[in-house]
Backbone bond lengths (Angstrom), bond angles and torsions (degrees), N, CA, C in turn:
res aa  C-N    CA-C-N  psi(-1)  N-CA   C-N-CA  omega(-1)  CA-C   N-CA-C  phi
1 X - - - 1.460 - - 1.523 108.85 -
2 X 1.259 110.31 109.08 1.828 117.78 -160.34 1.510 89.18 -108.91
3 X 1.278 156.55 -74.58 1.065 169.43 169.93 1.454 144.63 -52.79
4 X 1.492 136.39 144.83 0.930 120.76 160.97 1.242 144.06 -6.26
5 X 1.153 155.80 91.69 1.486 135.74 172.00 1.744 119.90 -158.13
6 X 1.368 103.08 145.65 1.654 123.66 162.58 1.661 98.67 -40.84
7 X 1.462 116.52 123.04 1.303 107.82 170.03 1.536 122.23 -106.04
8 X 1.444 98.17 -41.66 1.560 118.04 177.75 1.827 121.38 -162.26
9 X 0.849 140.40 173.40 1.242 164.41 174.03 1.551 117.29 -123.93
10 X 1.069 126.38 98.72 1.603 146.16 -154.76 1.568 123.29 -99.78
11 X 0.767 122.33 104.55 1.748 123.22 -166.65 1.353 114.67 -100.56
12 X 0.876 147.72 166.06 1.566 155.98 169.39 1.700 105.32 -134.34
13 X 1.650 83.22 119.45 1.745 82.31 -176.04 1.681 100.10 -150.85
14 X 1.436 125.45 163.66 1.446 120.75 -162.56 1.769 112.77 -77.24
15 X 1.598 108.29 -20.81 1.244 113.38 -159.33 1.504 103.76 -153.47
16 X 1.681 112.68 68.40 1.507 120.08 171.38 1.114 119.73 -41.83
17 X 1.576 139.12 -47.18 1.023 113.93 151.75 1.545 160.56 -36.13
18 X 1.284 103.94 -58.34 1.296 124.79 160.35 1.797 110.47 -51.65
19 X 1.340 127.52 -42.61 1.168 129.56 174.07 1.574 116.00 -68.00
20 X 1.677 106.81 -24.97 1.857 122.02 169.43 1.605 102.36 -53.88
21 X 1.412 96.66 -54.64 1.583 112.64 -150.52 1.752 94.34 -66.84
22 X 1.525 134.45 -50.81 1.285 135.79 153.29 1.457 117.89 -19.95
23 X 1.068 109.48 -60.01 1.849 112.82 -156.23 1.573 93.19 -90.69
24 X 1.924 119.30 -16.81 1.356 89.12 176.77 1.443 118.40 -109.65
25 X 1.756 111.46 6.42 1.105 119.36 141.88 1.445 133.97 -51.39
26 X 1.586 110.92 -65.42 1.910 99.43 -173.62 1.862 96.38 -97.21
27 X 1.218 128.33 18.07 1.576 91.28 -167.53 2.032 80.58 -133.84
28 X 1.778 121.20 -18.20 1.340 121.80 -173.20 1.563 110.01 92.07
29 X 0.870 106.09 18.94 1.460 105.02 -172.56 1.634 112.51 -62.18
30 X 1.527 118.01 136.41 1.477 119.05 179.21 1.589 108.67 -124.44
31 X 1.562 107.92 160.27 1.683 106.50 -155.16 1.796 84.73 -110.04
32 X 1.468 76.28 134.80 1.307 91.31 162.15 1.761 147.11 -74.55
33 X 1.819 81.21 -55.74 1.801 99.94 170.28 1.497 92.37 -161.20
34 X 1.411 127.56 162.80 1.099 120.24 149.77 1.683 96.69 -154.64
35 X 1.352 113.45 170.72 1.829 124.05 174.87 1.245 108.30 -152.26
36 X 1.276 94.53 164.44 1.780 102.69 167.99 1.486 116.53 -126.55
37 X 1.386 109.32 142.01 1.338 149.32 -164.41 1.467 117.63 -100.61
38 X 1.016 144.11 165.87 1.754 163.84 177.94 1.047 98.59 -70.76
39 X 1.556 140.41 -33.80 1.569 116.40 170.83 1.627 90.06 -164.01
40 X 1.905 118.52 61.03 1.380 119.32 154.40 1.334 83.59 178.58
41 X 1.517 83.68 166.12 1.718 100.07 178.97 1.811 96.00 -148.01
42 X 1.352 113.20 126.89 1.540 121.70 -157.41 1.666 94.80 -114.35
43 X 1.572 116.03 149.12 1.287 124.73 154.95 1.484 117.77 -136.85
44 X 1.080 108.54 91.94 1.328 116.08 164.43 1.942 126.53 -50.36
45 X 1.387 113.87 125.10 1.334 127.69 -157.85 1.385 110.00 -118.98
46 X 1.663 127.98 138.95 1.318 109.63 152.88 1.453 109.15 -120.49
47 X 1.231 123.78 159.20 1.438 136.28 -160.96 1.349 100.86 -156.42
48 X 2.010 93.19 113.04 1.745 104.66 -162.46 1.418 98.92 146.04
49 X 1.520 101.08 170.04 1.332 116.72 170.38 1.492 118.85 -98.41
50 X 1.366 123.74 177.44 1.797 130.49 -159.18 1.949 94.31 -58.09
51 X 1.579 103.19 -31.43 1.442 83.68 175.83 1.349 139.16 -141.95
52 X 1.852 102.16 19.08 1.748 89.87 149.87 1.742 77.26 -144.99
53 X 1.691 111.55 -166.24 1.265 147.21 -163.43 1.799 109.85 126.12
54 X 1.921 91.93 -139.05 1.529 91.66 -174.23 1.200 107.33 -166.78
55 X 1.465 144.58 -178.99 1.436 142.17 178.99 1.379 105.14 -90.17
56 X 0.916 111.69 160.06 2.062 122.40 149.27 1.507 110.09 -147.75
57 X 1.391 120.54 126.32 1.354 123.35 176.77 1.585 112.14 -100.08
58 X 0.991 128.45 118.13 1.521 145.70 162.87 1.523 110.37 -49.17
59 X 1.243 124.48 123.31 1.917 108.71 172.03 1.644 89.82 -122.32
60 X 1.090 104.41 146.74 1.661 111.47 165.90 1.429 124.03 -147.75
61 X 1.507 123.82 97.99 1.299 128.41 -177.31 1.274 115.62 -24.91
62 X 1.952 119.57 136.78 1.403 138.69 140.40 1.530 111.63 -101.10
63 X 2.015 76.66 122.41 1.375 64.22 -165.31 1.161 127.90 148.74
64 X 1.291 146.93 177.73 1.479 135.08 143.22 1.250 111.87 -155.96
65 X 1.342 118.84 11.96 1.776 116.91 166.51 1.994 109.14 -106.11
66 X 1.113 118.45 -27.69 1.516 126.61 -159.58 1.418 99.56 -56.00
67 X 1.220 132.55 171.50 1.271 141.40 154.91 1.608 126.64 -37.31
68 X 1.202 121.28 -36.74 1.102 122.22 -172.80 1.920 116.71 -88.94
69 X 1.398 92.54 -21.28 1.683 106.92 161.93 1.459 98.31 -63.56
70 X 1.400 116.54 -56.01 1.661 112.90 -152.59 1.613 101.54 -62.38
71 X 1.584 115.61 -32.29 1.394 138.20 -154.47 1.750 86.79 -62.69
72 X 1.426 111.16 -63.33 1.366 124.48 -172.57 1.334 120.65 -40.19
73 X 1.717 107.66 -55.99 0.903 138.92 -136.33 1.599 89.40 -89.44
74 X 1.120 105.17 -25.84 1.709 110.91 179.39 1.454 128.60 -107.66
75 X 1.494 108.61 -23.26 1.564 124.11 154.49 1.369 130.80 -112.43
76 X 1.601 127.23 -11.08 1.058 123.54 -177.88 1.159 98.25 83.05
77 X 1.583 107.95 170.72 1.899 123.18 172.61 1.192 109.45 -54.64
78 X 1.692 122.37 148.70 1.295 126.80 155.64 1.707 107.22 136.78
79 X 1.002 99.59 172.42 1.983 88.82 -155.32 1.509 122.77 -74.47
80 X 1.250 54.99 139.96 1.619 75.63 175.06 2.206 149.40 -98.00
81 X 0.954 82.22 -10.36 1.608 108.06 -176.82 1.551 118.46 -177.72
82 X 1.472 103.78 131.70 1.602 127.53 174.01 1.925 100.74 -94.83
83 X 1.746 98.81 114.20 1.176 88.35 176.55 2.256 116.82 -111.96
84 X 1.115 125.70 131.89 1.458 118.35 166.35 1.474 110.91 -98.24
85 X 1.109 97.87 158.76 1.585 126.78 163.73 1.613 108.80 -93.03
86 X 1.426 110.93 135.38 1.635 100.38 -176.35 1.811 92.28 -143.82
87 X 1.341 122.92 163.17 1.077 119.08 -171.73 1.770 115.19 -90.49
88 X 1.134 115.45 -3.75 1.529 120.04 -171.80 1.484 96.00 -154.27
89 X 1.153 131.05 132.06 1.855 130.50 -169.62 1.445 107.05 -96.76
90 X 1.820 102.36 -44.81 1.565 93.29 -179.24 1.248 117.28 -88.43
91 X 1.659 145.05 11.87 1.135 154.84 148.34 1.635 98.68 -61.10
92 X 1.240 129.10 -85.80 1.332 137.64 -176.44 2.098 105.66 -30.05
93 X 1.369 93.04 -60.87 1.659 82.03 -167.52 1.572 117.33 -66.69
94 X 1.971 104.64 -9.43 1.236 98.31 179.55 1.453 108.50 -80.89
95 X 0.800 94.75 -2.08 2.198 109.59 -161.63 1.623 94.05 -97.42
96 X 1.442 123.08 -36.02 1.785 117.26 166.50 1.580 116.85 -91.55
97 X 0.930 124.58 -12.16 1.351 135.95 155.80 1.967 118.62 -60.27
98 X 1.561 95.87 -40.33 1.061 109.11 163.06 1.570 122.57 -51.78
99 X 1.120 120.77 -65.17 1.239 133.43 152.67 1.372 134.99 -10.50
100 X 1.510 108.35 -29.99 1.366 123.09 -137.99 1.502 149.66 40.05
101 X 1.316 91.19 30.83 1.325 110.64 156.28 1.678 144.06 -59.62
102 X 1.012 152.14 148.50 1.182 153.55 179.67 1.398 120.87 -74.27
103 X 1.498 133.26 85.30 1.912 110.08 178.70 1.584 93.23 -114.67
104 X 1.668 97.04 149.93 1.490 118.17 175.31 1.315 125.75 -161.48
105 X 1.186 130.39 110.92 1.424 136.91 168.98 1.664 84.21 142.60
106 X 1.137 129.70 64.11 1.576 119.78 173.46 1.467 117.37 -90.91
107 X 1.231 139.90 148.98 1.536 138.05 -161.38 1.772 102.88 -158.04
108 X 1.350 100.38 67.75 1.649 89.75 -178.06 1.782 102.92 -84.96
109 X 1.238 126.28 25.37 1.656 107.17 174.25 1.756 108.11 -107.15
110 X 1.587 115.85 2.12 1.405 86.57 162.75 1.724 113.20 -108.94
111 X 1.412 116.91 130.21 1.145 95.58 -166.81 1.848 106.82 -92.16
112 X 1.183 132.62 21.22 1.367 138.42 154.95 1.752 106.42 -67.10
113 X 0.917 136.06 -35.13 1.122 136.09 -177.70 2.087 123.02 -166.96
114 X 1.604 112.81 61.25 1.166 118.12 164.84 1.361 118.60 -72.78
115 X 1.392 90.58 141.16 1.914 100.10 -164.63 1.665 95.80 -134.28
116 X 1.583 105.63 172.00 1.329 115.99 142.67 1.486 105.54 -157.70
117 X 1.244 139.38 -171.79 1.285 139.83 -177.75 1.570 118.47 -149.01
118 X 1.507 115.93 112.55 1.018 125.60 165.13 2.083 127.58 -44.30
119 X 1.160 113.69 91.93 1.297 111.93 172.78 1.897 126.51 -11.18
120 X 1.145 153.03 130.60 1.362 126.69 142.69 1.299 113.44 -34.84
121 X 1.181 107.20 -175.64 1.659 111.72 -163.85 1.560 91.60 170.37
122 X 1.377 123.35 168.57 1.813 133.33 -157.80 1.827 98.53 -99.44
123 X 1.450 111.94 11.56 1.200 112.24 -174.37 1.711 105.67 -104.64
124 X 1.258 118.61 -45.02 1.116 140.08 157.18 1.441 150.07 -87.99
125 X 1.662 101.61 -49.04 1.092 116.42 164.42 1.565 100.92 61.43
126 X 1.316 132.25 42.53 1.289 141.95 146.29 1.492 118.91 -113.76
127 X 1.462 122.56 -175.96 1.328 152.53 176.78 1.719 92.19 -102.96
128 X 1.035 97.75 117.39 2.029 109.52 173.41 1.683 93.29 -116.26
129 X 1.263 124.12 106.39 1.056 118.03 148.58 1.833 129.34 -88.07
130 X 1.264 100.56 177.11 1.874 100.00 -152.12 1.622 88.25 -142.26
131 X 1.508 120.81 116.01 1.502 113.25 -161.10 1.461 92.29 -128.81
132 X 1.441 135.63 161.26 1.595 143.51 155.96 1.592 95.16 -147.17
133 X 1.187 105.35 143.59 1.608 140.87 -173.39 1.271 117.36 -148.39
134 X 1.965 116.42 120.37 0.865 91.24 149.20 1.339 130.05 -112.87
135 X 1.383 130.84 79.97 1.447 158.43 -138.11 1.764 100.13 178.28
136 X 1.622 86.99 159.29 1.580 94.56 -175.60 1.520 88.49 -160.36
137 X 1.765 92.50 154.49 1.336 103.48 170.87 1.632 124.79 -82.43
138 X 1.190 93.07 167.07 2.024 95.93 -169.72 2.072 88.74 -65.41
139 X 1.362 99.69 165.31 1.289 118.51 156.10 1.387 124.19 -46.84
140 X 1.575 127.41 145.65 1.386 110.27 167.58 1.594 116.08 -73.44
141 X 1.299 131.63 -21.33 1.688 130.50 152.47 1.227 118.96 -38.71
142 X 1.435 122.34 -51.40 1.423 136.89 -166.79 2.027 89.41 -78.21
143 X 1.014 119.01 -47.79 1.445 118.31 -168.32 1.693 110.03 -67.31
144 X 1.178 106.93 -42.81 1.078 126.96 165.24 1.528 136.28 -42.82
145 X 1.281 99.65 -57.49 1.685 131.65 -170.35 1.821 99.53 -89.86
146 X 1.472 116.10 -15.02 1.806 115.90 -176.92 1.280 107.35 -135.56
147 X 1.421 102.57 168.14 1.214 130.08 159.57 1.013 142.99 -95.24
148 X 1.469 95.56 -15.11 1.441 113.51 -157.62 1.800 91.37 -110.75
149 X 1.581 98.41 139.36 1.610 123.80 173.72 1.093 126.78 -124.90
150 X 1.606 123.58 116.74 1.271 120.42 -172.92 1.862 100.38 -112.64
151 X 1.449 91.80 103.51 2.002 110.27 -178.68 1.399 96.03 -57.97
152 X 1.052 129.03 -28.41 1.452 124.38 -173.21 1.733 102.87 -56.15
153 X 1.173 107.50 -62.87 1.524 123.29 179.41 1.584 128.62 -45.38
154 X 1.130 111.77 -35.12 1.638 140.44 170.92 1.766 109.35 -62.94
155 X 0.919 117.90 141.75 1.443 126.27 137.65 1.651 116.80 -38.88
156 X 1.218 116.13 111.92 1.371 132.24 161.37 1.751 122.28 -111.12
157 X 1.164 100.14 160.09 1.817 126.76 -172.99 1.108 83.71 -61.83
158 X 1.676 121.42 -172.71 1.395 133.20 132.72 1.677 102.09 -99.98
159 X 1.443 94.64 145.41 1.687 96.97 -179.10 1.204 126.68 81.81
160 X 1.403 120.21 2.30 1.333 135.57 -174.82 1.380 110.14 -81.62
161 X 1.225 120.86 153.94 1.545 132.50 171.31 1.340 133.26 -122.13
162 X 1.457 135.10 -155.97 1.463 138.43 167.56 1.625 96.73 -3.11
163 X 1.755 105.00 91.94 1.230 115.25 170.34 1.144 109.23 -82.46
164 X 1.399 133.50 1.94 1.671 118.02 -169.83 2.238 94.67 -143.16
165 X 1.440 95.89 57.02 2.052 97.98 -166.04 1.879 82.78 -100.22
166 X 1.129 115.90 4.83 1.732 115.10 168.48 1.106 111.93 -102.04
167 X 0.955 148.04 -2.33 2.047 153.20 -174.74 1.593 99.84 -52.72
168 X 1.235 123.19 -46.04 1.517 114.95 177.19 1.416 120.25 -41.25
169 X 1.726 116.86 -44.09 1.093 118.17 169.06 1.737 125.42 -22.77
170 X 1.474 111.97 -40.80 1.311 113.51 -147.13 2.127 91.67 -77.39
171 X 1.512 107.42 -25.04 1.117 91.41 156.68 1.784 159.60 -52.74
172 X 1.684 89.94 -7.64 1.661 99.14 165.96 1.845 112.34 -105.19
173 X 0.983 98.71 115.82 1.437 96.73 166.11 1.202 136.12 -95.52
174 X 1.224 103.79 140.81 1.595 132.13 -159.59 1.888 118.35 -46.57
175 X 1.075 109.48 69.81 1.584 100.79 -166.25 1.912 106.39 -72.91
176 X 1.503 121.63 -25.35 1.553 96.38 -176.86 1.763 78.76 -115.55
177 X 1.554 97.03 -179.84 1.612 112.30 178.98 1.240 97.69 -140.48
178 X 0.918 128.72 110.85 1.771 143.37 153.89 1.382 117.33 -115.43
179 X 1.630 105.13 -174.05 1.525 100.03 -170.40 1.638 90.59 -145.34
180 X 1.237 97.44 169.86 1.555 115.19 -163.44 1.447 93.61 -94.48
181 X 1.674 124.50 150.14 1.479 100.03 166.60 1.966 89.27 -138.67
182 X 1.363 97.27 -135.53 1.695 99.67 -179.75 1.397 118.04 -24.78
183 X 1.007 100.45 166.42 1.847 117.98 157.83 1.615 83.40 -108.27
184 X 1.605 96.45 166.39 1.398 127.83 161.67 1.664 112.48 -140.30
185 X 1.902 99.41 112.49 1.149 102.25 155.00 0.932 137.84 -148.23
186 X 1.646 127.39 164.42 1.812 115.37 -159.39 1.519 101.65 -99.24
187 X 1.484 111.70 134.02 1.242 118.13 162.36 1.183 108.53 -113.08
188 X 1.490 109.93 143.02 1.887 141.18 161.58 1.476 94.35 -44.61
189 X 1.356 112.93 -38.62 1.966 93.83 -141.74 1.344 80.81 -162.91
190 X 1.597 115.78 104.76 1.109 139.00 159.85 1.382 118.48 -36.05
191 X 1.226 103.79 -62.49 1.751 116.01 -155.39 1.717 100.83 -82.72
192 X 1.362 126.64 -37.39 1.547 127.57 160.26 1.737 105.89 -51.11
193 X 1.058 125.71 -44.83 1.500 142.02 -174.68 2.061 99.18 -54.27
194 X 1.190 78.84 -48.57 1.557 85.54 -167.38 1.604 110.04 -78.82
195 X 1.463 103.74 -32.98 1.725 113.07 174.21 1.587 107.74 -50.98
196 X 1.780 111.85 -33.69 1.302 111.07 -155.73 1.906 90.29 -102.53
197 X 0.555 128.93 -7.23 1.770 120.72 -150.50 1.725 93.53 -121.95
198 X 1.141 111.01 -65.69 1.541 122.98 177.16 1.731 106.08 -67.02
199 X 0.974 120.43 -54.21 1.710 133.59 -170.53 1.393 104.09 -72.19
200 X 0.946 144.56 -80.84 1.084 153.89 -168.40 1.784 116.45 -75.98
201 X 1.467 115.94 -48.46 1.504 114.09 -153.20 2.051 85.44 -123.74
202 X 1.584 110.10 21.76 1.590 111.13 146.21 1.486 92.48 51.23
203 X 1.160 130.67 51.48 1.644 137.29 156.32 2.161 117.07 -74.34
204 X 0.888 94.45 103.49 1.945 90.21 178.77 1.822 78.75 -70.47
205 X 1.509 102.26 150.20 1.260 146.91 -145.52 1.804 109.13 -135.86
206 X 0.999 104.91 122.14 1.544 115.17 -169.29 1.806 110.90 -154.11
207 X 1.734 112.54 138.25 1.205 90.78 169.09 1.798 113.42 -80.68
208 X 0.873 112.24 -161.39 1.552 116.73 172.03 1.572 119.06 168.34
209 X 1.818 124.81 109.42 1.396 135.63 -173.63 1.726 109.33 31.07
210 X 1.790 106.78 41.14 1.129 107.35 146.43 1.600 113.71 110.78
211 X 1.872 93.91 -13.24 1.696 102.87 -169.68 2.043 93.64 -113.36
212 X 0.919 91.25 -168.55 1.806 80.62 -178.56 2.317 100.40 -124.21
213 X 1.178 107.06 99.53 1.153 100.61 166.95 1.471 151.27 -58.82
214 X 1.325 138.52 92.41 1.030 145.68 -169.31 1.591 117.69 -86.17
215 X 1.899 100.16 138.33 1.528 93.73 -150.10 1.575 86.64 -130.43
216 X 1.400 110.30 167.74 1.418 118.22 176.59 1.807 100.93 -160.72
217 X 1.239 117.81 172.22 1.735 128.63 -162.38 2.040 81.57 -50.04
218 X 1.691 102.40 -53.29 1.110 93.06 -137.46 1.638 111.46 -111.71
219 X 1.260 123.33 28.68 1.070 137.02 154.03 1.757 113.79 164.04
220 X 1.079 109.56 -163.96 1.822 97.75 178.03 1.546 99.94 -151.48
221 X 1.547 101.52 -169.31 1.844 119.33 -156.53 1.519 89.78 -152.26
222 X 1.596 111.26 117.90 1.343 132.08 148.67 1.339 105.77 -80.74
223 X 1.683 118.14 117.22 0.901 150.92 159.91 1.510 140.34 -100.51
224 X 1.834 95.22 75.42 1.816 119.80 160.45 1.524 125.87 -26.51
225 X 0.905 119.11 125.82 1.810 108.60 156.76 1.521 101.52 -94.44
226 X 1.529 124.63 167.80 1.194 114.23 -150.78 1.905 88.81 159.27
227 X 1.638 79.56 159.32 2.010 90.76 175.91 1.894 99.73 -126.43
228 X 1.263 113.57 18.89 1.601 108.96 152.52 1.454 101.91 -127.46
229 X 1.342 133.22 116.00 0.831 119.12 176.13 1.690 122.33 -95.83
230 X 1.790 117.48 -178.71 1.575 99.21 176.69 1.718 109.98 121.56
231 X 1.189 111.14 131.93 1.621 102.20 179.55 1.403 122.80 -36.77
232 X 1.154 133.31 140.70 1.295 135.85 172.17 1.508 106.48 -99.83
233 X 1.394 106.83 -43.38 1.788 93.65 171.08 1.723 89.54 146.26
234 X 1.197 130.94 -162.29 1.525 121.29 -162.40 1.771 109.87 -158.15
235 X 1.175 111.65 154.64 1.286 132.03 168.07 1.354 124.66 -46.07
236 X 1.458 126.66 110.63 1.813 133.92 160.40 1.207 106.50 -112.41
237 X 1.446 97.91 132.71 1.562 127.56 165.35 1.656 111.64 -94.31
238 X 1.132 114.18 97.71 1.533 116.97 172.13 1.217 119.11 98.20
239 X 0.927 134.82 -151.39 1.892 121.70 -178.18 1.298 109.30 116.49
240 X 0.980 124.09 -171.54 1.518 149.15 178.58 1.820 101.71 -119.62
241 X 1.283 111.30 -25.85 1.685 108.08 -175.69 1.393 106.58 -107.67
242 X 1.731 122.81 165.26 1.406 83.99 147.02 1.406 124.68 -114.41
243 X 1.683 104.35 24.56 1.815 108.23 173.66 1.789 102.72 -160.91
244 X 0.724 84.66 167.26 1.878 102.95 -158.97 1.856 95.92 -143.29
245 X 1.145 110.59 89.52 1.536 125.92 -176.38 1.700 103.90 -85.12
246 X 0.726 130.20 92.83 1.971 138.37 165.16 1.578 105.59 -85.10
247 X 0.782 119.40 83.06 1.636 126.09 176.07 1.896 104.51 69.29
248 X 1.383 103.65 -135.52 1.407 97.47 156.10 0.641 167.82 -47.36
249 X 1.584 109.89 -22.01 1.365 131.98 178.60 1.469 107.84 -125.27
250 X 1.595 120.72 160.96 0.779 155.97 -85.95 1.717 104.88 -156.91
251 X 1.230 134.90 113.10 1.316 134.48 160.61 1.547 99.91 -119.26
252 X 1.168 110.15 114.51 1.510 115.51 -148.62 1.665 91.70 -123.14
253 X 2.004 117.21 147.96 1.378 79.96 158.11 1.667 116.32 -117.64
254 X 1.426 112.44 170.77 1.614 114.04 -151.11 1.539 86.68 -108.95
255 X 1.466 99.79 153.79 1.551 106.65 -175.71 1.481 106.73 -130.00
C-alpha cells in the first residue's frame, strides 16, 4: 500500500457474523480477512464485482467491558469508523495534527498494520482512522474467483489471532450481487473537511447533486454539509434488497 486511499467503512454491530451471513446473502458479499483482538473481533468484507465496489468491516465486541461494548452500549449498531491507507503514517499525522486536530492510539512499530486514529471532533463526529501496510489485500477477482485465504498475505493487527474464526460464513450463499458504492457523510464545516480529506489524505474533489464528492483508487465519500454530523450509511448498486439498515445508517440502493 504505496498511496493514498479509502480503505474501509467500519460498523459496530452485536453479531458480525450473522450481519456477514446478511450482506452475503442479498447483496454477495465475500470476506476478505478478519481476526480477533482483546476486546473485538473484525471481518473485513468486499461488496462488488472482480472490478469495482468497496470494503465494509464488521467489528463485534469480546467481551463486555472493552470499548466497543461501551460504543454499543451507548449508541447501538451502526458505524463506526472511516478508515485510509496513507503512504508514510508519521508524515500524515503530523500534517492532521497540523490542523489541529486530535490523533491517538498511534503504533508505528508493526509494519503489517501501523495505525493511528483521528479523534471525533464537532465537524464530523467520527473515528478517522490512519493505516500503513506493508501488505495488501488480494484482488476483488482473486476474492471472488476463491476460497481459499492466505492471512499471511493480508494486512494484519498486532496481537491479533484466529485469522480465519469467520470460515462458516462460506456456508450461506450469495443469492443477490450488488456492489458497495459511496459513503455518506455530514460535515459541520466544509472547508476544515476539505483541509483534512483533500489536503492531507490527497482526495480528487468533485461537485456532485449539491454535496462535494470525494474520490480515492479505491472507493469514495459524498460529502453533506449539515448540523448532525457523521456517516449516514452508503450507496448499493444491485442486490436482492433495496436497503440494508445497520443501526442508523443506511446501505441504501442508488438509482
Amino acid at each position: 500500500m504505496s498511496d493514498f486511499d479509502i480503505d474501509h467503512t467500519s460498523f459496530a454491530v452485536h453479531d458480525a457474523l450473522g450481519w456477514a451471513r446478511r450482506l452475503r446473502r442479498d447483496l454477495g458479499a465475500v470476506p476478505i480477512t478478519g481476526e480477533v483482538l482483546a476486546e473485538f473481533r473484525y471481518l473485513l468484507l468486499h461488496v462488488g464485482t472482480a472490478d469495482t465496489g468497496g470494503r465494509l468491516e464488521l467489528l463485534e465486541p469480546v467481551g463486555t467491558d472493552g470499548f466497543l461494548s461501551r460504543f454499543l452500549a451507548s449508541r447501538g449498531e451502526g458505524p463506526h469508523h472511516l478508515t485510509f491507507t496513507v503512504p508514510d503514517l508519521h508524515e500524515a499525522v503530523r500534517r492532521v495534527r497540523a490542523l489541529g486536530m486530535t490523533v491517538v492510539g498511534e503504533d508505528h512499530e508493526h509494519p503489517s498494520w501501523r495505525e493511528a486514529f483521528i479523534m471525533p471532533d464537532p465537524v464530523h463526529r467520527t473515528v478517522i482512522q490512519l493505516a500503513q501496510s506493508d501488505k495488501s489485500y488480494p484482488k476483488p477477482g482473486e476474492l471472488i474467483g476463491s476460497t481459499d485465504r492466505d492471512p499471511s498475505a493480508s494486512p494484519s493487527v498486532a496481537g491479533a489471532t484466529d485469522p480465519l474464526w469467520w470460515t462458516p460464513l462460506w456456508d450461506t450463499p450469495a443469492e443477490g450481487h450488488g456492489r458497495l458504492g459511496a459513503t455518506h457523510l455530514v460535515s459541520q464545516d466544509r472547508d476544515v473537511s476539505l483541509r483534512l480529506f483533500e489536503g492531507v489524505l490527497d482526495a480528487g474533489v468533485s461537485e456532485r447533486d449539491g454535496s462535494l464528492e470525494l474520490t480515492w483508487p479505491s472507493g469514495s465519500i459524498h460529502l453533506h454539509s449539515g448540523d448532525t454530523p457523521g456517516i449516514t450509511g452508503a450507496d448499493l448498486h444491485g442486490g436482492s434488497v433495496e436497503a440494508v439498515d445497520i443501526g442508523s445508517s443506511r446501505l441504501q440502493r442508488h438509482v
